[in-house]
N, C-alpha and C positions, 0 to 999 in steps of 0.2 A: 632531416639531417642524415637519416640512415641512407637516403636511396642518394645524397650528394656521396656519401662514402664508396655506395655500389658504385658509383660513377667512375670516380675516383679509382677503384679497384679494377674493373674492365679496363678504363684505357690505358692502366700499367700494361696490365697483362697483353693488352693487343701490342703496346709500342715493345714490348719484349720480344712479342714471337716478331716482329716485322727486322729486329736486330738479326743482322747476316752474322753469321758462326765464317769464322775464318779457321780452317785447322794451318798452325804456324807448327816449325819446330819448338820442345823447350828449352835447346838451350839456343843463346844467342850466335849469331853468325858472325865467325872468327877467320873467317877466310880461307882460299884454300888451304887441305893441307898437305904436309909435305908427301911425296911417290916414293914408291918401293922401289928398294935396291938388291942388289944381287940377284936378278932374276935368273933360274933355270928350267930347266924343260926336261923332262921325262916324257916321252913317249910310249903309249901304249895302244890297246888295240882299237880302234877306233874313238880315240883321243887323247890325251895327255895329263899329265900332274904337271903345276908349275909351283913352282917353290920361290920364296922373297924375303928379303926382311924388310920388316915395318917399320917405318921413322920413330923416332922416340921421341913422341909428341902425346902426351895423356887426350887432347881430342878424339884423337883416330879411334874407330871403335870397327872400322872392319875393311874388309878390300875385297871392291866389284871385277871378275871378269865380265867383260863384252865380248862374243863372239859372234861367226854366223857360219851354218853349217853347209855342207857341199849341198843340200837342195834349198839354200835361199833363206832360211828360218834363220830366226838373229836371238840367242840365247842369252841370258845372264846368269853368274853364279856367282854366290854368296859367300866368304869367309870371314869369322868374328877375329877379332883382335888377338883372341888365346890362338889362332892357326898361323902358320907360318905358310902354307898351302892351299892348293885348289886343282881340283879334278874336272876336266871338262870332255863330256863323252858326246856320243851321238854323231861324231862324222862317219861318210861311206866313202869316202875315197883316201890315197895315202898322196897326197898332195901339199905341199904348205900352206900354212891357214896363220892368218895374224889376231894377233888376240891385242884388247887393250884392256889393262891394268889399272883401277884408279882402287887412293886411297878415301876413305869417307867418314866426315869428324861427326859427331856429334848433331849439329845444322844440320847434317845432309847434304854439305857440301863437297863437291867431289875436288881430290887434284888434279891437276895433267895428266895427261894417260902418255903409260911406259907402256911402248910397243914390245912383243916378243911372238917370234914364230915357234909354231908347232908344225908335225910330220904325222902323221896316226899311222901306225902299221893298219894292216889289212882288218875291217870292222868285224866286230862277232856274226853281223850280219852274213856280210860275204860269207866269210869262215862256214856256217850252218848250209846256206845254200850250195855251195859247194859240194859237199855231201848229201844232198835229196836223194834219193831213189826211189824211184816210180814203178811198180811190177803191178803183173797180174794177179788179184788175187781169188778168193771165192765169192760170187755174187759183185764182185766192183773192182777195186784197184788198193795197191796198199803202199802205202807212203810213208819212209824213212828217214831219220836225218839224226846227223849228230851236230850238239852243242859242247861244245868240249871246255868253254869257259861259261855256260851256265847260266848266260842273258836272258833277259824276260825279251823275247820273241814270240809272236805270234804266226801261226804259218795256215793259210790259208787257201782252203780244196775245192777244186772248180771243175764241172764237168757240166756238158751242153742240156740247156732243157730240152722241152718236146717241140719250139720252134728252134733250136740248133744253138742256140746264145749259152756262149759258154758263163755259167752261174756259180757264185757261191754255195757251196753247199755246207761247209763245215770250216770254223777258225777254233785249234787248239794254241790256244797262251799257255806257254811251257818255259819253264829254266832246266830240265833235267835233262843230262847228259847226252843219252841215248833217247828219241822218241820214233815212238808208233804209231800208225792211225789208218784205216782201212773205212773205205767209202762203199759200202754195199746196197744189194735191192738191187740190183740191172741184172738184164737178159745176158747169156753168150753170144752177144753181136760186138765186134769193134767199136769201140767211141774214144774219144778226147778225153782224158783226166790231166789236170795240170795244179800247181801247185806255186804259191806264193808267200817268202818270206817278209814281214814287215819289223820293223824295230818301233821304240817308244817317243821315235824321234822326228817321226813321217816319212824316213827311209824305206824304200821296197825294193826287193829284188827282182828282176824280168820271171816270168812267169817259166815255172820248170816244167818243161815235156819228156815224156820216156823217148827215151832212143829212135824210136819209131814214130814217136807222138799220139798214134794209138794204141790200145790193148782189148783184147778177150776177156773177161770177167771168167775164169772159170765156171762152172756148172756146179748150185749148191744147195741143198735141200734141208728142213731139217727132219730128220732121222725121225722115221716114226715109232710111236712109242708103244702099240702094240708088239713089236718084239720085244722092246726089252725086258728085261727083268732084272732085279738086282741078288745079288749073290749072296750067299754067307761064305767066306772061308773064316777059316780058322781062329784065325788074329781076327778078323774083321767084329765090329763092333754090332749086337744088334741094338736096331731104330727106329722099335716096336716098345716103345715106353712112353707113358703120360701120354694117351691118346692118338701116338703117333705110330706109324709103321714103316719097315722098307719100303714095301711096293708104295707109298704114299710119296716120293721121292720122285718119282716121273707116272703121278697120275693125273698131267693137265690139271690140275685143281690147285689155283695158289694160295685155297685157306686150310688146305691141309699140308702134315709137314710129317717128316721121319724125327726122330726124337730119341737120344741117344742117353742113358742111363748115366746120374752121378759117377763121377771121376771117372769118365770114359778117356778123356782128352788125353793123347791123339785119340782120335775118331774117324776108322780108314771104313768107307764101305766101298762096293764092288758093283760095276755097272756092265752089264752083256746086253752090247747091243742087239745082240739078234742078228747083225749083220755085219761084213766085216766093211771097211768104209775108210777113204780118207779123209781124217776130218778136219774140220778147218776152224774150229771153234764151240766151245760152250759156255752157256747162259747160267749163271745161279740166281736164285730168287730167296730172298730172305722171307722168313714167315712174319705178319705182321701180327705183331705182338704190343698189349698194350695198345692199339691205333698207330701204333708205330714204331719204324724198323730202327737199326745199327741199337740195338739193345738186347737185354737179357744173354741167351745161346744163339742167337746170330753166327756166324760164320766168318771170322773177320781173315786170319791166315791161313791156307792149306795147301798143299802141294800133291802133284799131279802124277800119277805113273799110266803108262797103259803097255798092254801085250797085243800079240797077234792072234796067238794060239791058248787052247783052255788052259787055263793055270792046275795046278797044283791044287787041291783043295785044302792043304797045309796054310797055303799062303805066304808061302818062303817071297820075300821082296828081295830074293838072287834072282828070281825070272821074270821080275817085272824092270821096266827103264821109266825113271825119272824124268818128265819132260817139261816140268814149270814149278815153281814157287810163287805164289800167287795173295795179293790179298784184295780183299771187298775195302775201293778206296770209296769215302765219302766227301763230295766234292768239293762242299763249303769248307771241308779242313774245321767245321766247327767241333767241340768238344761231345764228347757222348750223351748229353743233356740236352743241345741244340740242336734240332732237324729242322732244317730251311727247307723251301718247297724245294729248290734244284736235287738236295737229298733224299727227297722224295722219290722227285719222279726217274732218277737216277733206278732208287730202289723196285720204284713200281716196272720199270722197262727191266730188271734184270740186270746183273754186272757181266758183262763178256769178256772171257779171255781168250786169247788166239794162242793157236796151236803152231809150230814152225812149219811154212810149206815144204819145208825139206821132208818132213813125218813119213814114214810109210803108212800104207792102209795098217788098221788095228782094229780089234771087234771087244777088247776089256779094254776099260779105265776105271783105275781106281784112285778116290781121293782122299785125303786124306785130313781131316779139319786138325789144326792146334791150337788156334788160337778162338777168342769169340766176343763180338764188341761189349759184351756184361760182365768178362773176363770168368765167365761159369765153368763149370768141370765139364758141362757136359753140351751140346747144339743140335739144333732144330732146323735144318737146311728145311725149308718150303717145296723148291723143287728145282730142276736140270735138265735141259732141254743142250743138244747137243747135234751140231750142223755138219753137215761135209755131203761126201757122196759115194754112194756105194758102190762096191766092188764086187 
């Protein structure tokens, strides 16, 4: 009797799973329903708002645009019931584009589609590439651009390998305003750097060349660190506490660190090169602390002065010039508790800042910490390494 019931019990269970699952809508299908009225169009930069009213029909629960963009992709976008609108972005040309409108009940069923054109003014795309500029800078080339509306762009750095094919070498994705970015490591010989706008839409711009299409890499070194030494003036903070000292600041060793005394912040110390030089850039390295950095006295904002000539040993900041505001950005944007490996090895290479090639030669820089990612009184810069060439 038990094993007729097992029986029994398997070939429910088989004629179950052999039942097809049909996914239906739930509610039932009431037909199409009624299409939006009063259609208008706003035009914007590389797409449009349109604007409608919805039938007064308690079905309707939203309204589909269909579009298709100037490289061939066929988009759709979504509005609920509470919208009276829709934004549809991503074209690269300012051409008319037709969009079709349907309303959509409940079922799933779509109404008629209301035709409306749109115009896009000129795409953010354009807009960025427009403004590229391509120069020569230290060690490679340096590449400029503004975004002036703030799009997520990607813009994309290409220079020939060692058989001549011109390669990717670096993609910065940016929404900020003003952007930098400098391609270095090459010899002082001419080459090809070119540069490439994309959007989030498969739009790309032609590929941007300097003027010339080639450039010079300037000539760049980094500065050796038997001359330097670092200075006391006056004001200047000493960063010879808890283990740490000045000259430990640029002694090639990144597990030691300068270390600056309770409620030092600001924390200016004084760097002489030993040589007078135009420089083109330097490195900070945070100290790893706990197995790991953007914590404790870290270094997170500071800004930058340098001279040409011996200062003062006052340290009057009337003879020095302000040349950067500066902070140690952490890539992931996660919170000071999360270090991602990209945070990492961001920290492990060093944070570089660039100096303006407008600079003259200078042989002091002094910087200055304020800030520090533990939010402490006092920081532990690891060390500074500092590039250019000397004069």
């Amino acid at each position: 009797m038990k094993k007729f019931f097992l029986v029994i019990i398997v070939f429910a269970g088989a004629l179950h799973a052999c039942t097809k699952k049909v996914n239906e809508p739930i509610s039932p299908k009431t037909g199409k329903p009624g299409e939006v009225t009063e259609v208008s169009v706003a035009n914007l930069n590389g797409g449009a708002t349109i604007t409608y009213r919805i039938p007064n029909q308690a079905e309707v629960i939203s309204v589909k645009a269909v579009y298709t963009l100037s490289n061939g992709k066929q988009y759709e976008a979504l509005s609920s019931m509470y919208e009276n609108k829709l934004t549809l972005m991503g074209y690269n040309d300012e051409n008319e584009h037709e969009v079709l409108l349907y309303t959509v009940n409940r079922a799933q069923e779509l109404s008629d589609p209301v035709k409306c054109t749109i115009k896009p003014k000129i795409s953010p795309l354009k807009l960025a590439a427009a403004t590229v500029h391509v120069q020569e800078d230290f060690g490679g080339a340096r590449f400029s651009w503004q975004n002036e509306l703030k799009s997520p762009l990607a813009f994309e750095m290409y220079t020939p390998d060692s058989l001549g094919r011109m390669t990717l070498v670096r993609v910065i994705n940016s929404q900020v305003e003003e952007g930098t970015q400098a391609l270095r490591g090459y010899p002082p010989v001419p080459r090809v750097f070119g540069l490439v706008v994309k959007d989030n839409f498969g739009n790309r711009s032609d590929t941007i060349f300097p003027p010339n299409r080639k450039l010079t890499p300037l000539f760049e070194e980094r500065l050796p660190k038997n001359a330097m030494s670092i200075m006391r003036l006056a004001n200047d903070q000493s960063f010879t506490n808890w283990e740490g000292s000045d000259q430990k600041i640029i002694d090639d060793d990144l597990t030691s660190f300068g270390h600056s005394a309770s409620s030092s912040l600001p924390a200016p110390f004084t760097l002489d090169l030993g040589v007078t030089a135009k420089v083109s850039r330097f490195v900070l390295f945070q100290r790893k602390f706990s197995d790991s950095y953007y914590n404790w006295g870290n270094p997170r904002t500071f800004d930058v002065y340098v001279r040409a000539t011996a200062p003062s040993q006052s340290g009057d900041w009337s003879e020095w010039t302000k040349v950067m505001e500066a902070e140690v950005i952490k890539p992931s944007g996660a919170s000071t508790s999360t270090v991602t490996d990209d945070d990492l090895r961001a920290a492990e290479n060093g944070h570089e800042f660039t100096f303006d090639l407008s600079l003259e030669p200078v042989r002091y820089i002094r910087i200055v910490v304020r800030s520090t990612w533990g939010s402490t009184t006092f920081t532990h810069p690891a060390e500074v390494d500092v590039y250019g060439e000397r004069k």
